[in-house]
C-alpha positions as a Markdown table, in Angstrom:
| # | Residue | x | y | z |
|---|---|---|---|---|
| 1 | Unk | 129.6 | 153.9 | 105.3 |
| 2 | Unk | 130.5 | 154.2 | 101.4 |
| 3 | Unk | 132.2 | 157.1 | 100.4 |
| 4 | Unk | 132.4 | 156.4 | 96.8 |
| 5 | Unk | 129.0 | 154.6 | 96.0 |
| 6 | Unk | 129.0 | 155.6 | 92.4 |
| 7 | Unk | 132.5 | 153.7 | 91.8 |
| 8 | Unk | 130.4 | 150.5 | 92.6 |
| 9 | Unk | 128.4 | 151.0 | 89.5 |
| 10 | Unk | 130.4 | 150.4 | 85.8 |
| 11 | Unk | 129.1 | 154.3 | 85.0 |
| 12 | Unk | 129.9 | 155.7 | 87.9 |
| 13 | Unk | 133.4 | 154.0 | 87.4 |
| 14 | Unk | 133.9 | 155.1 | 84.3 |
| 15 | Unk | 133.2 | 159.2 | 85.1 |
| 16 | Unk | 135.8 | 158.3 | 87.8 |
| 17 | Unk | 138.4 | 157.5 | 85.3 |
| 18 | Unk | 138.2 | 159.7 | 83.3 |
| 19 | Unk | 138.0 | 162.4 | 85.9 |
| 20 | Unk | 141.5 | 160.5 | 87.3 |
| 21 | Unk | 142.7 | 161.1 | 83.5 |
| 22 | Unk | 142.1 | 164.5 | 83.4 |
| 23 | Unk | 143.0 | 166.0 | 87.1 |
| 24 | Unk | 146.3 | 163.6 | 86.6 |
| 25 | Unk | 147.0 | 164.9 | 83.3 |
| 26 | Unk | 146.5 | 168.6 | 84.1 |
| 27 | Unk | 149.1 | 168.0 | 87.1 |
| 28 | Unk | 151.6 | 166.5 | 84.5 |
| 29 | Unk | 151.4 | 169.2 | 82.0 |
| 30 | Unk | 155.0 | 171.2 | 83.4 |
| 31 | Unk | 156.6 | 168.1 | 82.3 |
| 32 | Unk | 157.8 | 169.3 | 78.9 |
| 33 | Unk | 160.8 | 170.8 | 77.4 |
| 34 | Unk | 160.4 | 174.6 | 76.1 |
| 35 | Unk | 158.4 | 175.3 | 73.0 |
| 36 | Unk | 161.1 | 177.1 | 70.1 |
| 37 | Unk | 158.2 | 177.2 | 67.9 |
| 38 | Unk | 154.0 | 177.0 | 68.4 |
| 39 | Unk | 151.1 | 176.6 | 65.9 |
| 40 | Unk | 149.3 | 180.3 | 66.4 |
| 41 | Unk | 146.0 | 180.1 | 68.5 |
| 42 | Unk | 143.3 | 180.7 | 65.5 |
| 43 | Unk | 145.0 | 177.8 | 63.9 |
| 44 | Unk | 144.5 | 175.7 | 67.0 |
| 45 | Unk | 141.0 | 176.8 | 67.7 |
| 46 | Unk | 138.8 | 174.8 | 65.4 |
| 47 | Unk | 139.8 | 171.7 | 66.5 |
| 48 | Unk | 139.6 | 172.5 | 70.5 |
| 49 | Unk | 136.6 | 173.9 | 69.8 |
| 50 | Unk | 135.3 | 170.7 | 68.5 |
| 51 | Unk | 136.8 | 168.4 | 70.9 |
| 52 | Unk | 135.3 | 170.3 | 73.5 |
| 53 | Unk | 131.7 | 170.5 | 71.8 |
| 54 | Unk | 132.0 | 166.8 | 71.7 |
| 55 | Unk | 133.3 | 166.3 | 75.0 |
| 56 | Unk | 130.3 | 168.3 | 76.5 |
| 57 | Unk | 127.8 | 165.5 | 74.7 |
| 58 | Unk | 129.5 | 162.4 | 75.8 |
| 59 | Unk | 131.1 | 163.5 | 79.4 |
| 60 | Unk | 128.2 | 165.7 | 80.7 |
| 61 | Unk | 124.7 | 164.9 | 82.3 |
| 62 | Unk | 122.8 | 166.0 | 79.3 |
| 63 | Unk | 119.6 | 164.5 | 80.4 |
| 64 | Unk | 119.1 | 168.0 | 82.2 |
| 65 | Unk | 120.5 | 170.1 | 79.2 |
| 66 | Unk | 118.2 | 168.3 | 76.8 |
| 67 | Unk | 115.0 | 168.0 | 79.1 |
| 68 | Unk | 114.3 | 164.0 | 78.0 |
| 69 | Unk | 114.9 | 163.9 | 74.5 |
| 70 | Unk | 114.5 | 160.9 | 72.6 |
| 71 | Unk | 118.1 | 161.3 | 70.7 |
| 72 | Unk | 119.6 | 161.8 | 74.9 |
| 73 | Unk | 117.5 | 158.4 | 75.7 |
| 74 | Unk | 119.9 | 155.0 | 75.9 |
| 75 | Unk | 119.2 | 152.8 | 73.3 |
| 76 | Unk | 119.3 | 150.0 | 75.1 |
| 77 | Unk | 120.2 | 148.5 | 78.7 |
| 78 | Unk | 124.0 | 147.1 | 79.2 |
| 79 | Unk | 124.3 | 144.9 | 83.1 |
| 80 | Unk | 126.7 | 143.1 | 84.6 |
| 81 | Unk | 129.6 | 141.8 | 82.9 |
| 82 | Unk | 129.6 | 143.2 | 80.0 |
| 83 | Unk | 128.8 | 146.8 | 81.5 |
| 84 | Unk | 132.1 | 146.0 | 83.1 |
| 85 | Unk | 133.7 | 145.2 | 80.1 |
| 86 | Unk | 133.0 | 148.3 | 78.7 |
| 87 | Unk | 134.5 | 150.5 | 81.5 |
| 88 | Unk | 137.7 | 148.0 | 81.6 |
| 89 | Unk | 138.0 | 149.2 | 77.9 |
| 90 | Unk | 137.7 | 153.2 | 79.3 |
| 91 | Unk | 140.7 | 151.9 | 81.7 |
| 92 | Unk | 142.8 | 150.4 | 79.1 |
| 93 | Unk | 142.4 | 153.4 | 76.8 |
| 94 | Unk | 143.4 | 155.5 | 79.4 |
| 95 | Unk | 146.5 | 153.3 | 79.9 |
| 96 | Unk | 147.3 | 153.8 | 76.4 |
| 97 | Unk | 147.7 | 157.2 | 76.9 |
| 98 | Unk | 149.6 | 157.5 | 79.7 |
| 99 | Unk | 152.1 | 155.0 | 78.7 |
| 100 | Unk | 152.4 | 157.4 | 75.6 |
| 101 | Unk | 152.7 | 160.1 | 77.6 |
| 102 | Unk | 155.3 | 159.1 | 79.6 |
| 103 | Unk | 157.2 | 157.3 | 76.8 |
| 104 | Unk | 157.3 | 160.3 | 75.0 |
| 105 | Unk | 158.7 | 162.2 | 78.0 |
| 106 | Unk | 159.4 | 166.0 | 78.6 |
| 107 | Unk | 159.1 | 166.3 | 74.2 |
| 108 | Unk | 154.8 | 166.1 | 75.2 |
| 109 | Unk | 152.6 | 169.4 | 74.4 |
| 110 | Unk | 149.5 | 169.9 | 75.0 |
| 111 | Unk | 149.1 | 172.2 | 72.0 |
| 112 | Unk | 151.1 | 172.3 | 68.7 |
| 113 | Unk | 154.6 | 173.1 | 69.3 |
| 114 | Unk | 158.2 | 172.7 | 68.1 |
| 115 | Unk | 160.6 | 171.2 | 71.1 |
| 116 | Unk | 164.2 | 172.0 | 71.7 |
| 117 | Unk | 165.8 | 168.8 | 70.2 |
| 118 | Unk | 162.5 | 167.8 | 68.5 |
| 119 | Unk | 162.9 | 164.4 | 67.0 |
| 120 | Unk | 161.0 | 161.5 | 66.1 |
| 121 | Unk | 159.9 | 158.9 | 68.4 |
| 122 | Unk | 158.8 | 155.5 | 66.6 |
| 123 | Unk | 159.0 | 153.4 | 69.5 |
| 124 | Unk | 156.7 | 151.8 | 72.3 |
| 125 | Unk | 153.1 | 152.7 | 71.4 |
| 126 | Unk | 154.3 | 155.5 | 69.1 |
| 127 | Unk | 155.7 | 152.4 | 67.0 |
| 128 | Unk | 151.9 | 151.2 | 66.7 |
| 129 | Unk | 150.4 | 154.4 | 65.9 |
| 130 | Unk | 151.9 | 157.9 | 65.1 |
| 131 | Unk | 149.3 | 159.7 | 67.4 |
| 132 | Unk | 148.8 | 156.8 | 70.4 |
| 133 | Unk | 147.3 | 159.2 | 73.0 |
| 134 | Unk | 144.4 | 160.6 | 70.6 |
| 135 | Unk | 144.2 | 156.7 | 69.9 |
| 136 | Unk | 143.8 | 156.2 | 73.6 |
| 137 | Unk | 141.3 | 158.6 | 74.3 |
| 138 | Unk | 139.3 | 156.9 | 71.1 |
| 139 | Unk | 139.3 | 153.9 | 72.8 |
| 140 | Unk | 138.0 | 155.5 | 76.3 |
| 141 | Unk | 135.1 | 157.7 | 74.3 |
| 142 | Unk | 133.8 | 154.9 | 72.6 |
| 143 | Unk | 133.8 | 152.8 | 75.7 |
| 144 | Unk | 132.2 | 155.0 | 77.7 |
| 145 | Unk | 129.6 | 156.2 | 74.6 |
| 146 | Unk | 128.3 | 152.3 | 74.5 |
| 147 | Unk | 127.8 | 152.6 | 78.4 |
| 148 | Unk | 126.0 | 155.0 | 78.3 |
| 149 | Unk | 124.2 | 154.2 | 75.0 |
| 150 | Unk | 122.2 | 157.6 | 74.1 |
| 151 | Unk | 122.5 | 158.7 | 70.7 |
| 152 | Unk | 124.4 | 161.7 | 71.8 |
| 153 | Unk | 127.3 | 159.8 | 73.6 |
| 154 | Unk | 127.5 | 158.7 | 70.3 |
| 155 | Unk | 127.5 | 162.1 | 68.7 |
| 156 | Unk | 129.7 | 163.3 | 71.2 |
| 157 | Unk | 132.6 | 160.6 | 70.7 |
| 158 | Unk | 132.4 | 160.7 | 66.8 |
| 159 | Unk | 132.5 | 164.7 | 67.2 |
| 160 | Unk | 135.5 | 164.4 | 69.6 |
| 161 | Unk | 137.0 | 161.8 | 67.0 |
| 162 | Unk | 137.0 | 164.8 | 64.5 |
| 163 | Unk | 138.7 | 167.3 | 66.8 |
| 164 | Unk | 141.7 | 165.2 | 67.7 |
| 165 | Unk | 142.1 | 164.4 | 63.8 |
| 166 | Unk | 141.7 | 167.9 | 63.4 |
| 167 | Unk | 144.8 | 168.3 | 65.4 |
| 168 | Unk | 146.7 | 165.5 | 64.4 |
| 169 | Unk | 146.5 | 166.8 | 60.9 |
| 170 | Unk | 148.2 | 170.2 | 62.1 |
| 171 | Unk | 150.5 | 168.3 | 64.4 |
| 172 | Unk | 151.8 | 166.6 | 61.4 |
| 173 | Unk | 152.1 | 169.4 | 59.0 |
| 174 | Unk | 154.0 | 171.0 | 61.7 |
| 175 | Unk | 156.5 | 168.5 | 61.8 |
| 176 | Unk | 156.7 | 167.4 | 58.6 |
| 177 | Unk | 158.4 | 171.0 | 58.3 |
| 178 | Unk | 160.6 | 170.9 | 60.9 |
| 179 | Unk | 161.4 | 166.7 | 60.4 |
| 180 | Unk | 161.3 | 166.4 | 56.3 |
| 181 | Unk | 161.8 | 163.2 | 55.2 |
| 182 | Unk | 162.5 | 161.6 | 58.0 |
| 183 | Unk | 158.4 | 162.3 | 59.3 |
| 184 | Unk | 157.3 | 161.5 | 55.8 |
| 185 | Unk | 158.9 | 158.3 | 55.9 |
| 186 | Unk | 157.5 | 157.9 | 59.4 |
| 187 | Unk | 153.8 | 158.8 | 58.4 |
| 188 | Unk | 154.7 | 156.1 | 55.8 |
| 189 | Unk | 155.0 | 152.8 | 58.4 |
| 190 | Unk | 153.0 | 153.6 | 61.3 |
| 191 | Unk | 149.5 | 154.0 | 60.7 |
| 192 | Unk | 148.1 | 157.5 | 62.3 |
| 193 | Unk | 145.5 | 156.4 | 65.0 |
| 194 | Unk | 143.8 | 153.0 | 64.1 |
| 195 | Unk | 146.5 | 150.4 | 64.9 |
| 196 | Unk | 147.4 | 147.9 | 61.6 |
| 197 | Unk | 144.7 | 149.1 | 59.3 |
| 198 | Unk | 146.8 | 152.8 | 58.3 |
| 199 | Unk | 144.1 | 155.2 | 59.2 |
């Protein structure tokens, strides 16, 4: 008997890991130094509103929330090998992130803080962009979006593209004024979240 049928299937697969993502990265979130400092919550707000507005269009089974649609309709069928392809590509951005994560160690947040010893890390994937875990979960959205090929998996990934440049604009205000210079002249070399091309 199969207990996991759904993992046989690329879409099934790729709920799976980014379910994995998400339960592993909750579990992982008491690995952080103390915050001395913290964005306040209304200016957090707008962007997790948006990430999670966009996150509800590509992540959920909107099918039932939008009774057959045309715009919730795929827009064309992706089999086999390239189907695969695509949820490899949900793996790898989800990779990306973790190797961030771990890189940057107990200095993480999940929201916008100030660390004890708060310094710049330019290294590892943080070398290829200043924001590699946002760039990660890019990577994973737009994967899964052209699996699933509706319209609004589409709309859902670009909206969730907003809300985590939302945040890495505060994240970078914040520490331009606790780092100075020495951020500027890191927002200077290392593109923000598209690798060799400085966006």
């Amino acid at each position: 008997m199969k207990l996991l049928p759904q993992l046989e299937t690329p879409i099934g697969a790729a709920f799976a890991l980014w379910a994995l993502w998400l339960i592993s990265w909750l579990l992982a979130a008491g690995w952080s130094k103390p915050a001395v400092g913290r964005a306040s919550f209304l200016r957090q707000a707008p962007d997790r509103i948006v990430t999670a507005i966009g996150a509800f269009l590509l992540l959920t089974r909107y099918q039932q929330f939008f009774n057959g649609a045309s715009f919730s309709q795929p827009l064309y069928l992706i089999q086999g090998a390239l189907a695969w392809a695509l949820t490899s590509l949900v793996a790898v951005g989800i990779l990306f992130t973790w190797w961030a994560r771990i890189h940057l160690g107990s200095l993480w947040s999940g929201t916008v803080t100030k660390k004890a010893d708060h310094h710049i890390v330019d290294t590892g994937p943080y070398g290829i962009v200043r924001h590699p875990i946002y760039t990660g979960l890019l990577l994973s959205a737009y994967a899964l979006a052209a699996l699933r090929a509706a319209p609004v998996s589409f709309a859902g990934a670009a909206i969730m593209t907003l809300g985590w440049y939302m945040k890495a604009r505060l994240e970078e205000q914040f520490l331009s004024q606790d780092l100075g210079a020495e951020y500027d002249a890191y927002r200077e070399r290392v593109p923000m979240l598209v690798p060799f091309i400085g966006v």
